[in-house]
C-alpha positions in Angstrom: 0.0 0.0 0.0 1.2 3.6 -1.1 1.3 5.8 2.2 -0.5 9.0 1.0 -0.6 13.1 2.4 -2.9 15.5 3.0 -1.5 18.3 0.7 -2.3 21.9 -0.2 -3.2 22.2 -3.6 -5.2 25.6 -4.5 -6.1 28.2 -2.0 -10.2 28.7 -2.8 -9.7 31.7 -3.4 -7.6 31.0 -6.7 -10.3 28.7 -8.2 -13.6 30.5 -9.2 -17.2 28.5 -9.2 -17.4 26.5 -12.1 -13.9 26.7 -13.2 -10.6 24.6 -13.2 -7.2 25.3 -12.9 -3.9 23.3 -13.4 -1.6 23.0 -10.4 1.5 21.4 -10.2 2.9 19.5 -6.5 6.2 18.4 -7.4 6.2 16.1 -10.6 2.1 15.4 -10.6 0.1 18.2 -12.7 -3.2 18.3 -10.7 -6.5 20.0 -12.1 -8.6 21.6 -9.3 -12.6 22.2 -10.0 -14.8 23.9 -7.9 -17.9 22.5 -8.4 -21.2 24.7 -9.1 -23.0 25.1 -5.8 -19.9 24.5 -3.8 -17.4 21.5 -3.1 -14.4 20.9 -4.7 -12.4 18.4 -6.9 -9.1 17.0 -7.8 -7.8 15.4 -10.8 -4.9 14.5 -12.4 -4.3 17.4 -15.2 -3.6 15.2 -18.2 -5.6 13.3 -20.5 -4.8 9.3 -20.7 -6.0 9.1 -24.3 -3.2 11.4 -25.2 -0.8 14.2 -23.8 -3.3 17.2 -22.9 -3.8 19.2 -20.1 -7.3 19.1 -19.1 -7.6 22.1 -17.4 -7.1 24.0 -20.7 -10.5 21.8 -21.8 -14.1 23.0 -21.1 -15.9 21.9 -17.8 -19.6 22.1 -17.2 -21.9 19.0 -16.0 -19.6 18.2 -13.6 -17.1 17.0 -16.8 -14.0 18.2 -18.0 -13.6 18.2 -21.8 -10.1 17.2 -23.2 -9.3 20.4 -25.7 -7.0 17.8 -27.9 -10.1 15.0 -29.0 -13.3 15.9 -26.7 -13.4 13.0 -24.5 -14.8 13.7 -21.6 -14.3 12.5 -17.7 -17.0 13.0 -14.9 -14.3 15.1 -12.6 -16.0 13.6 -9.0 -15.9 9.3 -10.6 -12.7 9.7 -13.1 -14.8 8.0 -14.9 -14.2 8.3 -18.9 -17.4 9.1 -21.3 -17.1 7.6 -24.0 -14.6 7.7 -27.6 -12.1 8.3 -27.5 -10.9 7.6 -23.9 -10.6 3.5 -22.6 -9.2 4.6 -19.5 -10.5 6.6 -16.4 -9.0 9.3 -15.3 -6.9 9.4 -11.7 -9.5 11.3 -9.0 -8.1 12.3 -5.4 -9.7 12.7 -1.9 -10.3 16.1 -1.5 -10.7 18.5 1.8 -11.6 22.1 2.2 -9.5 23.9 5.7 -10.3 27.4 5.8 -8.9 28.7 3.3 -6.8 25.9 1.4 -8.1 23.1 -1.0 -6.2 19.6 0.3 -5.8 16.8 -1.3 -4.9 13.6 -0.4 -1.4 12.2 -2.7 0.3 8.9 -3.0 3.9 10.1 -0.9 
């Protein structure tokens, strides 16, 4: 088993409702959504159909567009969408203190 960290990722702040943005903690690119009415999640930031960060895709419906094909992930389930992704996407436990978005990363 991977030990894993609680680690700051965004402040809230620096994400706006209904918008991503690409982080990067060490060597892991990270895309941060906050959700539309509240809550937060954590992704990892590039496609696995092909090299593309997601956060420069288009997220509404709770999905995050790939701006290189259009596949699509559900950003809460990593869950693919359909063509032209066959695998899901990396999602992380997620945590809101104060001010700071957490997430929790394989050490």
């Amino acid at each position: 088993m991977v030990d894993a960290a609680w680690v700051r990722v965004a402040g809230t702040a620096d994400v706006a409702e209904g918008k991503v943005v690409g982080v990067r903690i060490g060597t892991k690119d990270l895309a941060v959504y906050h959700m539309p009415g509240g809550g937060y999640c954590v992704t990892d930031n590039v496609c696995t159909h092909e090299f593309a960060l997601l956060s420069d895709g288009w997220f509404e419906d709770g999905c995050i567009e790939c701006p290189l094909h259009a596949g699509r992930f559900d950003v809460k389930t990593g869950k693919g969408q359909g063509a032209p992704i066959d695998k899901d996407l990396d999602v992380f436990e997620v945590k809101v203190e104060g001010g700071d978005v957490l997430a929790k990363l394989p050490g």
